[in-house]
CHARMM-style PDB file with segment names, atoms N, HN, CA, C and O in Angstrom:
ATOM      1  N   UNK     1    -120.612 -35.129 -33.146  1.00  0.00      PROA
ATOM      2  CA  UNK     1    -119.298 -35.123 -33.737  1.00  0.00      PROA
ATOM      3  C   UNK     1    -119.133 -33.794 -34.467  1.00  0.00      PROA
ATOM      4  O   UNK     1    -119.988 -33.405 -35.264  1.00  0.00      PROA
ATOM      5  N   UNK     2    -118.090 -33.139 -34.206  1.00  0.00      PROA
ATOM      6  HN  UNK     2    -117.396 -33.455 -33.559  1.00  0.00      PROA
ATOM      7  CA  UNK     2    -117.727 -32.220 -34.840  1.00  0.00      PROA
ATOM      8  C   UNK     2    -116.119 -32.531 -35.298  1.00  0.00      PROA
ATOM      9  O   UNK     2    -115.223 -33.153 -34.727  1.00  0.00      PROA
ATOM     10  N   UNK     3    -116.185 -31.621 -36.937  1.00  0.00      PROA
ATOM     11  HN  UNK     3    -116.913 -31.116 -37.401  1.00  0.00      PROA
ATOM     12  CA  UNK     3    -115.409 -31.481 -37.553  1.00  0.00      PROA
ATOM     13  C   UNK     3    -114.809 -30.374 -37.788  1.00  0.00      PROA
ATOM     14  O   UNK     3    -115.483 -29.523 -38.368  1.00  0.00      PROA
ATOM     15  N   UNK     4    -113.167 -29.980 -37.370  1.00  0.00      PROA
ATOM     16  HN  UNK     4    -112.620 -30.671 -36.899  1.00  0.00      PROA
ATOM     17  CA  UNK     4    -112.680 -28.719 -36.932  1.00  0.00      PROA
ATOM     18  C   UNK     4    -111.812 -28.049 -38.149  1.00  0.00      PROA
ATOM     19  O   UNK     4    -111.235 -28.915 -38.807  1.00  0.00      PROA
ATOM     20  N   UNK     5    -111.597 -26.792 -38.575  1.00  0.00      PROA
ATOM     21  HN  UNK     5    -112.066 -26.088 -38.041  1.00  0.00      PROA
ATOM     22  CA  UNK     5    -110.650 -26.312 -39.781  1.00  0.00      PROA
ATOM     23  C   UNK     5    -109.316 -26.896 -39.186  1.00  0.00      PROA
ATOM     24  O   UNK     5    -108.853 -27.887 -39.750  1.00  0.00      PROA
ATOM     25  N   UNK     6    -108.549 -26.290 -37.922  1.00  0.00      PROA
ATOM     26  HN  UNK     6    -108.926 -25.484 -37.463  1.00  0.00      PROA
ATOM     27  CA  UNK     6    -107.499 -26.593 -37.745  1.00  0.00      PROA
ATOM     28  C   UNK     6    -107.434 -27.347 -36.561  1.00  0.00      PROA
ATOM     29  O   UNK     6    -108.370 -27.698 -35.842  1.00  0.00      PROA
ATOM     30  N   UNK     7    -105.826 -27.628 -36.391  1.00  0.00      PROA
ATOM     31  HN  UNK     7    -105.066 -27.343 -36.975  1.00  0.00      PROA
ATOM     32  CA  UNK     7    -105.778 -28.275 -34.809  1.00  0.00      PROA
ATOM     33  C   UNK     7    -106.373 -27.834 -33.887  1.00  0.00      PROA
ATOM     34  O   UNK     7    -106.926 -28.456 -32.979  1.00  0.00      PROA
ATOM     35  N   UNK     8    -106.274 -26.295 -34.119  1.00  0.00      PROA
ATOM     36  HN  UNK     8    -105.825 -25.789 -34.856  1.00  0.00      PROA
ATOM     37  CA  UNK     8    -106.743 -25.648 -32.634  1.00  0.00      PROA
ATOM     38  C   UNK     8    -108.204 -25.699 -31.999  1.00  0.00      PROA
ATOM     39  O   UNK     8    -108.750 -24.882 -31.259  1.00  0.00      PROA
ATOM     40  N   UNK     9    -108.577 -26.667 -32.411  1.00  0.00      PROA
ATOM     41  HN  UNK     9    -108.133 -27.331 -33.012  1.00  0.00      PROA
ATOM     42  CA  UNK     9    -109.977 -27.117 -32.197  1.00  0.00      PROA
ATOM     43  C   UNK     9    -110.956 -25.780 -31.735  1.00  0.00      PROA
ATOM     44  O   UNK     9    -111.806 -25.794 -30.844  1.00  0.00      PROA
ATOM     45  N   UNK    10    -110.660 -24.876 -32.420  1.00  0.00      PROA
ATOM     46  HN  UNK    10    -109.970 -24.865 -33.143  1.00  0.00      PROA
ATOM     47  CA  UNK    10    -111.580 -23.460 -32.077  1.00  0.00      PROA
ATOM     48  C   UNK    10    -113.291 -23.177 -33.124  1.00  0.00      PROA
ATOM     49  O   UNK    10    -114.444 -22.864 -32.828  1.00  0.00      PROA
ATOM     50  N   UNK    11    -112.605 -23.485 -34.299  1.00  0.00      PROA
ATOM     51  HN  UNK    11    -111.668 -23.739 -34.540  1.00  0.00      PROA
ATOM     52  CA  UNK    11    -113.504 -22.803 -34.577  1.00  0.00      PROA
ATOM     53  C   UNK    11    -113.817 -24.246 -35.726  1.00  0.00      PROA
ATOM     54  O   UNK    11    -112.885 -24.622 -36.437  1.00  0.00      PROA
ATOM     55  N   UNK    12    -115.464 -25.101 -35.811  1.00  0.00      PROA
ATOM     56  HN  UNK    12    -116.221 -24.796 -35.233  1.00  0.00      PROA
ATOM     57  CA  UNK    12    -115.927 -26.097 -36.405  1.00  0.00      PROA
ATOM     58  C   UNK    12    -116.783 -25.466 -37.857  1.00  0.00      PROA
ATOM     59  O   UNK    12    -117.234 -24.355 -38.137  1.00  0.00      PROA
ATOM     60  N   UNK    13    -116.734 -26.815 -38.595  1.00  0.00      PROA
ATOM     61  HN  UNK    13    -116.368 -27.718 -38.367  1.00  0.00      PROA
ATOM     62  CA  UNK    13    -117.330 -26.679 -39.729  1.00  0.00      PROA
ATOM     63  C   UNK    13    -118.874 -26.334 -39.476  1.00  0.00      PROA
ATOM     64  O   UNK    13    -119.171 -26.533 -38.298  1.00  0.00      PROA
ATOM     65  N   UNK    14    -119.625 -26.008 -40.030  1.00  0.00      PROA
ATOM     66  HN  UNK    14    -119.383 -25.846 -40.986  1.00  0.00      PROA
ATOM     67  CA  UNK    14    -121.137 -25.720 -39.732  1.00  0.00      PROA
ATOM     68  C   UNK    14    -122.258 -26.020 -41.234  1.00  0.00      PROA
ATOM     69  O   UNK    14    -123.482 -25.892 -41.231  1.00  0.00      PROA
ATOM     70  N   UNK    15    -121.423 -26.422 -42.366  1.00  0.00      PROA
ATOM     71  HN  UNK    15    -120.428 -26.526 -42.368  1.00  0.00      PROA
ATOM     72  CA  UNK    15    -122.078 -26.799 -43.772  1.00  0.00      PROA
ATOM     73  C   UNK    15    -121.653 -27.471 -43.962  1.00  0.00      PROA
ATOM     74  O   UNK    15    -120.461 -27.237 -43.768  1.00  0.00      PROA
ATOM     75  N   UNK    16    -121.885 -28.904 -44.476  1.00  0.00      PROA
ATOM     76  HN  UNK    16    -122.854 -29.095 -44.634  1.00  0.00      PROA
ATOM     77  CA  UNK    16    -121.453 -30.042 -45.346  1.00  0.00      PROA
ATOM     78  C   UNK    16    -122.161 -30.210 -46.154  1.00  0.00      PROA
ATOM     79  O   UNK    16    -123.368 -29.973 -46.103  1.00  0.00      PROA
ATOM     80  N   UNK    17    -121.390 -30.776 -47.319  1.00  0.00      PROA
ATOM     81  HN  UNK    17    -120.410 -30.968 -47.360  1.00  0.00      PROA
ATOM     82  CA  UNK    17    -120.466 -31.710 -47.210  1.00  0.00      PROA
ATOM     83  C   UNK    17    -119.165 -30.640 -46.920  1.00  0.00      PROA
ATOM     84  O   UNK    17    -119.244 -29.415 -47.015  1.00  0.00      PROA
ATOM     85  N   UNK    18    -117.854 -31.480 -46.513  1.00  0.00      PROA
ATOM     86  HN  UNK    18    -117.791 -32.475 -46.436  1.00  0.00      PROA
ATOM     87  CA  UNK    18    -116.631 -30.582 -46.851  1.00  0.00      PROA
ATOM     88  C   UNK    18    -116.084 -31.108 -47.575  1.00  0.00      PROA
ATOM     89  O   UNK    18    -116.482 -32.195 -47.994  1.00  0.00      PROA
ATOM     90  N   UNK    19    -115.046 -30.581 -47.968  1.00  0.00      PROA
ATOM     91  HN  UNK    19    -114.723 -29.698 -47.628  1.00  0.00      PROA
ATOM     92  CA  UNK    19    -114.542 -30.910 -48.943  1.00  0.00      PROA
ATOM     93  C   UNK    19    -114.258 -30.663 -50.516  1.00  0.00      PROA
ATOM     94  O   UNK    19    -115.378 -30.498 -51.001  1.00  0.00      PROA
ATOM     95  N   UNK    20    -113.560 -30.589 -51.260  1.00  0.00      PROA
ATOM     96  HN  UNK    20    -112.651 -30.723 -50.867  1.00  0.00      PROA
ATOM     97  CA  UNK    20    -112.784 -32.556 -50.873  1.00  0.00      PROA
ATOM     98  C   UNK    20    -111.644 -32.262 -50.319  1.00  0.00      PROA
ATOM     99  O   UNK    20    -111.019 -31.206 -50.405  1.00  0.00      PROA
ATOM    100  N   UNK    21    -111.387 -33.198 -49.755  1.00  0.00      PROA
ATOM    101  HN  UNK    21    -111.896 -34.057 -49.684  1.00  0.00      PROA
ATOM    102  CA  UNK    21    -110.056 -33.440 -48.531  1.00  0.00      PROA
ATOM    103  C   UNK    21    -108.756 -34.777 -49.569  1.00  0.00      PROA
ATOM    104  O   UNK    21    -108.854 -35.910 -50.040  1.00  0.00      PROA
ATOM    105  N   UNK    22    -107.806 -33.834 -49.472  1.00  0.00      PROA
ATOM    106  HN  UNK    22    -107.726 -32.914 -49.089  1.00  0.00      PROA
ATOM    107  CA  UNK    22    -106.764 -34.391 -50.085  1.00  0.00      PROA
ATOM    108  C   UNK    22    -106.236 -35.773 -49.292  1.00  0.00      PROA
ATOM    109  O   UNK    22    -106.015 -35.846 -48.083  1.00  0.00      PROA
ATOM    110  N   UNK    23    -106.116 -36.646 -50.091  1.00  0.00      PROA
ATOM    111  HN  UNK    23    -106.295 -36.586 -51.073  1.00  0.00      PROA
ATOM    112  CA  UNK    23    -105.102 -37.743 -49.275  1.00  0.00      PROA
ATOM    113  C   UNK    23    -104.298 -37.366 -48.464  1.00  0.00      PROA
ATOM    114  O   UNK    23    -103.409 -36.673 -48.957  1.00  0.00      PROA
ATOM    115  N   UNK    24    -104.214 -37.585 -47.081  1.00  0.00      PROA
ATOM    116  HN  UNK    24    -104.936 -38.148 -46.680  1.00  0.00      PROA
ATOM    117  CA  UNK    24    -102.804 -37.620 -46.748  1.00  0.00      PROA
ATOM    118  C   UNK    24    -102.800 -36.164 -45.604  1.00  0.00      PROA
ATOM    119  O   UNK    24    -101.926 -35.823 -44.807  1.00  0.00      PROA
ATOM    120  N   UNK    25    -104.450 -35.378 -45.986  1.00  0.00      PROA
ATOM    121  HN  UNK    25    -105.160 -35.655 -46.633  1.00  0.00      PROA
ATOM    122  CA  UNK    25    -104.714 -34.313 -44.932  1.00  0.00      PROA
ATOM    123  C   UNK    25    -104.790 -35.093 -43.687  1.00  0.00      PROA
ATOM    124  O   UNK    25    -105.135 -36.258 -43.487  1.00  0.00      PROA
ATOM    125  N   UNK    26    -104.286 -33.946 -42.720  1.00  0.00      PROA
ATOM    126  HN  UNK    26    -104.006 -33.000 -42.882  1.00  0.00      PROA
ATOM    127  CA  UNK    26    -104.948 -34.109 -41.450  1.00  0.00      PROA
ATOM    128  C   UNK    26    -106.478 -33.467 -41.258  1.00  0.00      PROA
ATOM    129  O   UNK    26    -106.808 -32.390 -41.756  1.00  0.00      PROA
ATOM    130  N   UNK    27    -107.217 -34.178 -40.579  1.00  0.00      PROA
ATOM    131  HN  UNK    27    -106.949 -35.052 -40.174  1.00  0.00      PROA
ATOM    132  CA  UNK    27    -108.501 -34.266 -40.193  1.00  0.00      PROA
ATOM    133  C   UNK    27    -108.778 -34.057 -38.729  1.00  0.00      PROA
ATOM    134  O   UNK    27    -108.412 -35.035 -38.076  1.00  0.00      PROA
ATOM    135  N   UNK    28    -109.354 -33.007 -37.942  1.00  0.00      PROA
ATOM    136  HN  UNK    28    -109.651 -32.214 -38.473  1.00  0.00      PROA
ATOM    137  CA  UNK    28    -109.435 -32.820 -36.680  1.00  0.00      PROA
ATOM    138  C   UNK    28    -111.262 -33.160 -36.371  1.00  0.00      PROA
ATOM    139  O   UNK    28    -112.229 -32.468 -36.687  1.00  0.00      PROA
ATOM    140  N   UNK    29    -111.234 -33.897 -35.968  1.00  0.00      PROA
ATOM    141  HN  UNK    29    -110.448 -34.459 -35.711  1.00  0.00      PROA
ATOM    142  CA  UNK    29    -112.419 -34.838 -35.251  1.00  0.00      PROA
ATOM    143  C   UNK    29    -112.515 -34.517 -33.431  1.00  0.00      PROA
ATOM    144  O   UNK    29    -111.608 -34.610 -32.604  1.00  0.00      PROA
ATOM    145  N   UNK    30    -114.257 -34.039 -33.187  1.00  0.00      PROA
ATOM    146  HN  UNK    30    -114.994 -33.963 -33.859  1.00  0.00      PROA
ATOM    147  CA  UNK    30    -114.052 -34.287 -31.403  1.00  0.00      PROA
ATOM    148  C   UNK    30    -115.653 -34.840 -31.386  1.00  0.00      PROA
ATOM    149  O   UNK    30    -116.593 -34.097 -31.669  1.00  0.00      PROA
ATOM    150  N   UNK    31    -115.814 -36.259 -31.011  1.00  0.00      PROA
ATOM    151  HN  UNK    31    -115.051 -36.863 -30.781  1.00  0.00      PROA
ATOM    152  CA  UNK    31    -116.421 -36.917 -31.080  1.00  0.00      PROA
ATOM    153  C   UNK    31    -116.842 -36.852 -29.022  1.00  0.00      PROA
ATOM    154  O   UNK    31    -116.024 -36.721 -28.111  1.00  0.00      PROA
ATOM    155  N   UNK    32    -118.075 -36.974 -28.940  1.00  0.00      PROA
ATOM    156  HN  UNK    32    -118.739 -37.080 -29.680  1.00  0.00      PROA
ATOM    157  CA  UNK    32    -118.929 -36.837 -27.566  1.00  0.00      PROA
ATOM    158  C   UNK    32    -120.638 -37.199 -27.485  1.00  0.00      PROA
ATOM    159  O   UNK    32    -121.393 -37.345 -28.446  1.00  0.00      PROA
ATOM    160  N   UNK    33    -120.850 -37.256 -26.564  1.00  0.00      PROA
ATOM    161  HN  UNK    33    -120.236 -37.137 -25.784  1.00  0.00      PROA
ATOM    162  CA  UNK    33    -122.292 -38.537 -26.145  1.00  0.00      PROA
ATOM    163  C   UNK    33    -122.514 -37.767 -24.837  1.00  0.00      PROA
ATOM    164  O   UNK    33    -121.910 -37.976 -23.784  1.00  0.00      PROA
ATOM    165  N   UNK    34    -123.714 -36.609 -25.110  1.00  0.00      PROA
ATOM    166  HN  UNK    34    -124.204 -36.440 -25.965  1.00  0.00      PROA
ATOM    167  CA  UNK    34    -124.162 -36.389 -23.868  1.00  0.00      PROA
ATOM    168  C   UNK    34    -125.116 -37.420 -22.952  1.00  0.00      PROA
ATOM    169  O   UNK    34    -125.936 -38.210 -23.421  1.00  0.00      PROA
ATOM    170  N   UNK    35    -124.880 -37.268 -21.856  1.00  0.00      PROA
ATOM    171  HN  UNK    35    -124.214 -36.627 -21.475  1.00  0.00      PROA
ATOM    172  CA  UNK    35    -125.549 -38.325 -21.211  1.00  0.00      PROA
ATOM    173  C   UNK    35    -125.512 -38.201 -19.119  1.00  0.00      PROA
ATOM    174  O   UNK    35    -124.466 -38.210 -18.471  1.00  0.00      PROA
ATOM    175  N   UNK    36    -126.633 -38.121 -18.637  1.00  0.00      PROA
ATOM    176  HN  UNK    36    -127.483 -38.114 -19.163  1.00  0.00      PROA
ATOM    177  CA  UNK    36    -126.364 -37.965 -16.847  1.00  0.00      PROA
ATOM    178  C   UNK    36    -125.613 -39.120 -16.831  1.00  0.00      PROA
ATOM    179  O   UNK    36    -124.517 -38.785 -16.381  1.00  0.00      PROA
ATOM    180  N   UNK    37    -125.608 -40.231 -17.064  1.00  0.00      PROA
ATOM    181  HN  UNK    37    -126.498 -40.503 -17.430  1.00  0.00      PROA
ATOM    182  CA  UNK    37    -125.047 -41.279 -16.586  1.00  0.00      PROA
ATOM    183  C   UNK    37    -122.702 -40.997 -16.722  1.00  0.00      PROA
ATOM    184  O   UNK    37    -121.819 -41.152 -17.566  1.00  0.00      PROA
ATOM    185  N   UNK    38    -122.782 -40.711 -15.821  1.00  0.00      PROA
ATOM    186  HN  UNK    38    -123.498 -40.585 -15.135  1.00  0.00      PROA
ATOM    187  CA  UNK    38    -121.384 -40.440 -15.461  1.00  0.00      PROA
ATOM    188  C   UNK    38    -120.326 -41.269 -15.984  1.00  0.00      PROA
ATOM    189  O   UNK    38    -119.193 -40.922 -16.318  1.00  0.00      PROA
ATOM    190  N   UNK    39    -120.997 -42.722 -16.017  1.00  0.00      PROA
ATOM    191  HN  UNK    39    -121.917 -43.004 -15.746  1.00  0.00      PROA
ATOM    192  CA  UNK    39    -120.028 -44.069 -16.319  1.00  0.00      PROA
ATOM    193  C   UNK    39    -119.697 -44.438 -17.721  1.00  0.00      PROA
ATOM    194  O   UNK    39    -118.965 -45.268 -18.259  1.00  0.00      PROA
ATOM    195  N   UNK    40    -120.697 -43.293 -18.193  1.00  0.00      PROA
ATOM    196  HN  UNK    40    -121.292 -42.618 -17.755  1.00  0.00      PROA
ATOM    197  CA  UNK    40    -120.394 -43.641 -19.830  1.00  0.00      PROA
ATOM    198  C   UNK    40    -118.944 -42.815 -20.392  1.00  0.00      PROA
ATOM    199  O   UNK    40    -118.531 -41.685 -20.131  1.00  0.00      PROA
ATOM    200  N   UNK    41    -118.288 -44.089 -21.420  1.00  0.00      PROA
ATOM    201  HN  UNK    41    -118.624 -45.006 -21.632  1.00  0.00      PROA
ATOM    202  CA  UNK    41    -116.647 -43.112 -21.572  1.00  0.00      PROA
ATOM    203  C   UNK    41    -117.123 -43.596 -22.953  1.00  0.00      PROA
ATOM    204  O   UNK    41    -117.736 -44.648 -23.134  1.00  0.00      PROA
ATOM    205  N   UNK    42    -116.638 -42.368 -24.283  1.00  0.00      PROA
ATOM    206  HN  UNK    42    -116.140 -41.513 -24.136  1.00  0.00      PROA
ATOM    207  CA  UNK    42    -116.686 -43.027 -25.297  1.00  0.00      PROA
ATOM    208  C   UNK    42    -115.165 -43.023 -25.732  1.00  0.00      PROA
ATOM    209  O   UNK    42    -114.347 -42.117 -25.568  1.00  0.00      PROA
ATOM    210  N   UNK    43    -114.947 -44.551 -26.468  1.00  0.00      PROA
ATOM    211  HN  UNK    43    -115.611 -45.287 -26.601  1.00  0.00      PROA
ATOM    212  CA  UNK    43    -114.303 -44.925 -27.217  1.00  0.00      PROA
ATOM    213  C   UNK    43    -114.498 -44.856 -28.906  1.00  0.00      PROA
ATOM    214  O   UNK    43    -115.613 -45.104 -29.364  1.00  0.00      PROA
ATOM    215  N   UNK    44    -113.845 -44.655 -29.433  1.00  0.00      PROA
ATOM    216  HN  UNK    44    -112.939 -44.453 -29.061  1.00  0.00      PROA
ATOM    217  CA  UNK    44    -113.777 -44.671 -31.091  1.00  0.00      PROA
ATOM    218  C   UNK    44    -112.878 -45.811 -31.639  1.00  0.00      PROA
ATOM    219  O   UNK    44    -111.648 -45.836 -31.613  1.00  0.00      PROA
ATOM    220  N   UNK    45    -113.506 -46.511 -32.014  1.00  0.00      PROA
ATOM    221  HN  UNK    45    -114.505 -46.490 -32.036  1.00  0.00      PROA
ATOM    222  CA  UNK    45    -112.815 -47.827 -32.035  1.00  0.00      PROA
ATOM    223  C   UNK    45    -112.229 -47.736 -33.865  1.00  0.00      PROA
ATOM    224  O   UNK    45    -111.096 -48.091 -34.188  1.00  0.00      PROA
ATOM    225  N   UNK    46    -113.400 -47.126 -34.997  1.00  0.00      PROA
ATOM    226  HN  UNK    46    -114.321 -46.837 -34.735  1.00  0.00      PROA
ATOM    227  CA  UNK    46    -112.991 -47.064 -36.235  1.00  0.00      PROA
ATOM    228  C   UNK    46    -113.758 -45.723 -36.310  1.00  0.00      PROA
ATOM    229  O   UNK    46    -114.549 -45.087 -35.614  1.00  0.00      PROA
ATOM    230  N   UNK    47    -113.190 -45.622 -37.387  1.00  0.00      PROA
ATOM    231  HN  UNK    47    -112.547 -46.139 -37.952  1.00  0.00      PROA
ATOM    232  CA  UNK    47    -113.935 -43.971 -38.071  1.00  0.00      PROA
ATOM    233  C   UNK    47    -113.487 -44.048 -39.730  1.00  0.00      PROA
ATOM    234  O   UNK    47    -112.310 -44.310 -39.977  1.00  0.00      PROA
ATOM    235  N   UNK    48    -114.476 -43.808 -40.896  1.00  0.00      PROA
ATOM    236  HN  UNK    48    -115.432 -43.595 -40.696  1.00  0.00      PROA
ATOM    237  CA  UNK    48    -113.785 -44.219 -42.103  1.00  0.00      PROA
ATOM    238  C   UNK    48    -114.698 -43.559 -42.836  1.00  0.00      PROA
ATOM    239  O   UNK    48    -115.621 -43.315 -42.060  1.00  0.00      PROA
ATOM    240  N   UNK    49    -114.926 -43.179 -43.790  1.00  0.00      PROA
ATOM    241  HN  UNK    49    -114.176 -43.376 -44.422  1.00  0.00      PROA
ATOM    242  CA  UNK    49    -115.499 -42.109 -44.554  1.00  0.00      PROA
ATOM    243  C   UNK    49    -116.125 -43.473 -45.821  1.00  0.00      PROA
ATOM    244  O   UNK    49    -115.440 -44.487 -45.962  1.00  0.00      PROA
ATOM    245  N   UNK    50    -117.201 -43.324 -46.479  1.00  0.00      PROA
ATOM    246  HN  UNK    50    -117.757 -42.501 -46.364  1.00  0.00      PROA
ATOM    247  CA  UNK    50    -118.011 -43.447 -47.711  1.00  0.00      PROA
ATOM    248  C   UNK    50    -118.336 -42.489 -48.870  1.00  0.00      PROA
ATOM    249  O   UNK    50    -118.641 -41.299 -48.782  1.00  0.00      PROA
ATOM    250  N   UNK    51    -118.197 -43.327 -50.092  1.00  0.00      PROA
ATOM    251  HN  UNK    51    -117.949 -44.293 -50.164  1.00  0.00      PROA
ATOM    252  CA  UNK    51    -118.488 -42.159 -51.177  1.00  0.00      PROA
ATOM    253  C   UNK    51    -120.148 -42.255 -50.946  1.00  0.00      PROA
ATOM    254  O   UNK    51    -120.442 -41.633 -51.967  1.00  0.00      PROA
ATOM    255  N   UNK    52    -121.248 -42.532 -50.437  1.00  0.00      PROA
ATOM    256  HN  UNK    52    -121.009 -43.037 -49.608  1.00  0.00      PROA
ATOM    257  CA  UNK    52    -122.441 -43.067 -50.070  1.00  0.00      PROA
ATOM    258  C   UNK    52    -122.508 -43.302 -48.668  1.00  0.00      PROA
ATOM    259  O   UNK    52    -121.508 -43.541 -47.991  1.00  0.00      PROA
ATOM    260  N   UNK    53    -124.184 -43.211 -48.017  1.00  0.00      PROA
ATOM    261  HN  UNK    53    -124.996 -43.017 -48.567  1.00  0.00      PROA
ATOM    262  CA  UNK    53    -124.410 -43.328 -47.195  1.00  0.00      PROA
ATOM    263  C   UNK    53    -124.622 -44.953 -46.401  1.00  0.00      PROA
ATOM    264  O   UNK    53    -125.150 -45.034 -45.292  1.00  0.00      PROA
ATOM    265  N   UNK    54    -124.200 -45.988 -47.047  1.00  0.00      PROA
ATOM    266  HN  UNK    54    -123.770 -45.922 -47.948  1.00  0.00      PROA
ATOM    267  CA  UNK    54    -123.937 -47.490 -47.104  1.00  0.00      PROA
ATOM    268  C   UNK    54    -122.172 -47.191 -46.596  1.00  0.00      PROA
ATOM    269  O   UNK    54    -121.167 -46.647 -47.056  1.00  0.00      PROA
ATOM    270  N   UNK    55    -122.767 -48.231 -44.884  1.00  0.00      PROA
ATOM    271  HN  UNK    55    -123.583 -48.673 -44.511  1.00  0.00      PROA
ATOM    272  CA  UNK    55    -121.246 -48.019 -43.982  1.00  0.00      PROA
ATOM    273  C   UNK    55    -120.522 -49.423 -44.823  1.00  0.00      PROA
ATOM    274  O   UNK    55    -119.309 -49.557 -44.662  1.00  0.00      PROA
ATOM    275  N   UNK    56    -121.066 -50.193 -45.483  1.00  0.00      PROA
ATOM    276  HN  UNK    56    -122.052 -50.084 -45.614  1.00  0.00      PROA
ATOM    277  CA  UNK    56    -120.341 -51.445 -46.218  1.00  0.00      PROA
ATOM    278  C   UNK    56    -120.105 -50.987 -47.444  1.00  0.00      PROA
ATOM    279  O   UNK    56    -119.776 -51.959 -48.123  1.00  0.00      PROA
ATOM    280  N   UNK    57    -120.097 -49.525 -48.408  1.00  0.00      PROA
ATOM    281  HN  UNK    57    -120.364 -48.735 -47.856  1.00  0.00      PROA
ATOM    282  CA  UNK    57    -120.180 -49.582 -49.246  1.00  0.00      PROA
ATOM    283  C   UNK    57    -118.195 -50.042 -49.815  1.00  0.00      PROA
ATOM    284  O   UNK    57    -117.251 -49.796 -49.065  1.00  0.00      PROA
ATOM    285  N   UNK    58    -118.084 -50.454 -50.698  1.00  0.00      PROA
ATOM    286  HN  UNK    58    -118.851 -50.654 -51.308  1.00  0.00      PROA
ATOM    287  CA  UNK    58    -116.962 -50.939 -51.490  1.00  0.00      PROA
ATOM    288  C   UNK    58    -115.822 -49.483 -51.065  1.00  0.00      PROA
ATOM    289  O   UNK    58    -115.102 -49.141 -50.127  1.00  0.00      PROA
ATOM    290  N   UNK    59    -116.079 -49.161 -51.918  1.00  0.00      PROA
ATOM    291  HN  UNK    59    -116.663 -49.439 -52.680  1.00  0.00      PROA
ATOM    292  CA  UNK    59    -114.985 -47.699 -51.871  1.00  0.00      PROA
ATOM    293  C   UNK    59    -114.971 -46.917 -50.544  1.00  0.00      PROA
ATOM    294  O   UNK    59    -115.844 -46.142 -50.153  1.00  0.00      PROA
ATOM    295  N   UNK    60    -113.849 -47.249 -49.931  1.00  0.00      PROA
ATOM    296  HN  UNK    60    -113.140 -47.878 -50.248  1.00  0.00      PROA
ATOM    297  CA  UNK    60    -113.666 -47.011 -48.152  1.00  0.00      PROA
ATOM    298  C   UNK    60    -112.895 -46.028 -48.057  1.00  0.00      PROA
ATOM    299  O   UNK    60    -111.948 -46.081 -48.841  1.00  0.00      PROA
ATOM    300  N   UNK    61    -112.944 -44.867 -47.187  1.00  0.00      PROA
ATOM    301  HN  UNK    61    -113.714 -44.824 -46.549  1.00  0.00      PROA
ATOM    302  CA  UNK    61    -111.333 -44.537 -46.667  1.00  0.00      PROA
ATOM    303  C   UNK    61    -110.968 -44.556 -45.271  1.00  0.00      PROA
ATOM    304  O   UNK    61    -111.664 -43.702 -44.721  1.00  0.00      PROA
ATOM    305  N   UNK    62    -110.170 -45.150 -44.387  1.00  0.00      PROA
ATOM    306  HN  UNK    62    -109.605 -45.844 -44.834  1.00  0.00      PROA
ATOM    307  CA  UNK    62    -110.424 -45.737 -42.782  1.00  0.00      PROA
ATOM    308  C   UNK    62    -109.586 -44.479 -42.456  1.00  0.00      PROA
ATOM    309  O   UNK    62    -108.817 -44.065 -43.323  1.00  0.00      PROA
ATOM    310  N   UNK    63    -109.683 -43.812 -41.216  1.00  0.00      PROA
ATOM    311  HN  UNK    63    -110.308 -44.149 -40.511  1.00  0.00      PROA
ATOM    312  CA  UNK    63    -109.017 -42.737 -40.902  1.00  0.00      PROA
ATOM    313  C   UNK    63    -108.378 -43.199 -39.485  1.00  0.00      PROA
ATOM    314  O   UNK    63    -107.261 -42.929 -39.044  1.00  0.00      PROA
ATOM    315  N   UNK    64    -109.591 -44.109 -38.800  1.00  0.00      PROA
ATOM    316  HN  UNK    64    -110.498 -44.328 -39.159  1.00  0.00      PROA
ATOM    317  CA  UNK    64    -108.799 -44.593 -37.650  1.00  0.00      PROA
ATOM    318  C   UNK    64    -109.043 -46.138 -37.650  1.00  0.00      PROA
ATOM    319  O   UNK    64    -110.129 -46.515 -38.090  1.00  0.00      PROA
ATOM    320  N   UNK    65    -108.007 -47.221 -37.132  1.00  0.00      PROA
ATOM    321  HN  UNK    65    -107.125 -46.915 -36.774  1.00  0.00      PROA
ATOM    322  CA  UNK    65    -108.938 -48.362 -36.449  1.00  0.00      PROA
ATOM    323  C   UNK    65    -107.966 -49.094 -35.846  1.00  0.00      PROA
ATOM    324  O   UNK    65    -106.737 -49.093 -35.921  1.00  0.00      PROA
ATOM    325  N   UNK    66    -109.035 -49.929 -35.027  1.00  0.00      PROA
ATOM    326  HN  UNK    66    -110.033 -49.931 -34.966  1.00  0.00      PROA
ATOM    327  CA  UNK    66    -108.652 -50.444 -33.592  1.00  0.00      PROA
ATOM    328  C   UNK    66    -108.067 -49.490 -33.266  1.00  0.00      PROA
ATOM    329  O   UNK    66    -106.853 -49.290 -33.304  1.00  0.00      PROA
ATOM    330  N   UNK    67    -109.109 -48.650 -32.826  1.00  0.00      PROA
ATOM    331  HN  UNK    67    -110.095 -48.812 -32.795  1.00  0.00      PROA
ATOM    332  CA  UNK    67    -108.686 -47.228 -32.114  1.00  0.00      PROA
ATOM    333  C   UNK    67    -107.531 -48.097 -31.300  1.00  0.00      PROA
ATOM    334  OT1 UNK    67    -106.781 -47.533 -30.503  1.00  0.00      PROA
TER     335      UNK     67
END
């Protein structure tokens, strides 16, 4: 997964953390799964950020779901 400055999906972040990211920014995400197997398609079903590395932790922010 990479995380991009702008739309133009050119040029990616390379240090994290980033941030901080204002409410209400747009966020350019390009998510991929190398793999020979041809049949594999990925889907992104949710994507949501943690103040912690706990994916249940309380304090959420959802960016996508039911992709």
């Amino acid at each position: 997964m990479n995380l991009f400055k702008t739309g133009d999906f050119r040029e990616h972040y390379t240090e994290y953390p980033v941030g901080p990211v204002d409410v209400g920014t747009d966020i350019f995400l390009q998510v991929a799964v190398k793999s020979n197997d041809t049949g594999v398609i990925v889907f992104v079903d949710e994507c949501k950020a943690t103040a912690t590395p706990n994916y249940d932790d309380e304090m959420q922010f959802v960016f996508l779901e039911d992709g």
